[in-house]
Every structure is written in C-alpha cells, then in structure tokens.
N, C-alpha and C positions, 0 to 999 in steps of 0.2 A: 504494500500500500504506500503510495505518494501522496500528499497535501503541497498543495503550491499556492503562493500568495499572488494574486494578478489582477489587471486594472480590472475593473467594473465590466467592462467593455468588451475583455477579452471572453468568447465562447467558449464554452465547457466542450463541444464537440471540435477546437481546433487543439485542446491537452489532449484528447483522447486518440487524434489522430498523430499528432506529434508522437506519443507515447508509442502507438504502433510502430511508428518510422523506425525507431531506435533498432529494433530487428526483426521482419517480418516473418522469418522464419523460427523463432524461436516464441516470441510474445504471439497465443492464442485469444486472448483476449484482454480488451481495458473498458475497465464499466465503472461510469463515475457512481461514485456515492455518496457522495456530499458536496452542497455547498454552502458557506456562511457568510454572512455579512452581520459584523454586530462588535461587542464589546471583545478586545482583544486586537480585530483588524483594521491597521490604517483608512479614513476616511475615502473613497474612492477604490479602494480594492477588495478584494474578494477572496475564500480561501477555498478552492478546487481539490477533493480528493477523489483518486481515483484506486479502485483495484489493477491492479497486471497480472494474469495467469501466462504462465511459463510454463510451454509443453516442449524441451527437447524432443526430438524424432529419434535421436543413433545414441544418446547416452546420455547418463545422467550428469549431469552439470559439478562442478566443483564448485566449493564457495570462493574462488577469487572469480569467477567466468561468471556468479552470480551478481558478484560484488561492481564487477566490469559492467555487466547489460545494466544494473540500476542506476552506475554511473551515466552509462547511454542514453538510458530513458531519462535523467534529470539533464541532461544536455541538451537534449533535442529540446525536451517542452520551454528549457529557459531560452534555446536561442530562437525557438518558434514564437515565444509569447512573450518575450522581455519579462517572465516573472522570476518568483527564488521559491527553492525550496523551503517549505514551511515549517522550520524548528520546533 
C-alpha cells in the first residue's frame, strides 16, 4: 500500500495509472482506496492511497527486487503527479 500527498487537482485515476507504468508485467493490479482531505493535509492537496498487487509469473520475488519495484512505483507517481510520498 502507497499514500501520496497531491494537488487537489490531481486525478486518482492518473496514481493509478502511473503506478501500473512502474512494471506492467509484474504489478497485476492498483485499486485506490482512499482519499482524504481534512485535518493533517496541506490546504489545496489531497492524500491518495492506493493498493499494488504483485503477481510475479517465473519466481518469486526477493525483498531487494520488492524493495526496487516500490521504489519504481513511488517514482513514476511523483514524476507523473509532482506529488510525495505520504509519511
């Protein structure tokens, strides 16, 4: 699960495609699940979470190769949406 802080503005369906970008053969799926606006987030932005399911095909995954795609998946969405990961 990712949470990202971004403008108002920004569509929940362009995290979701951004996230897929990151590798479309490995990420089966990204299904948001929340959004907030309210006490906690900057006036003007938004906090987007979303799930990522992770179906390797030929093996199972190591945790640095896990560690790598979430790095990817937070890549893509911050340089898709100008947003940040949501601490």
């Amino acid at each position: 699960d990712f949470a990202f802080l971004v403008d108002r503005a920004v569509e929940a369906d362009s995290i979701i495609r951004a996230a897929r970008g990151a590798d479309k053969n490995l990420i089966a799926q990204v299904e948001l699940f929340d959004i907030y606006e309210g006490k906690g987030v900057p006036e003007g932005k938004k906090s987007v979470a979303i799930a990522v399911t992770i179906q390797p095909r030929d093996k199972t995954m190591t945790d640095q190769e896990l560690e790598d795609l979430g790095q990817r998946i937070i890549g893509q969405v911050v340089a898709k949406t100008s947003g940040q990961l949501r601490g």
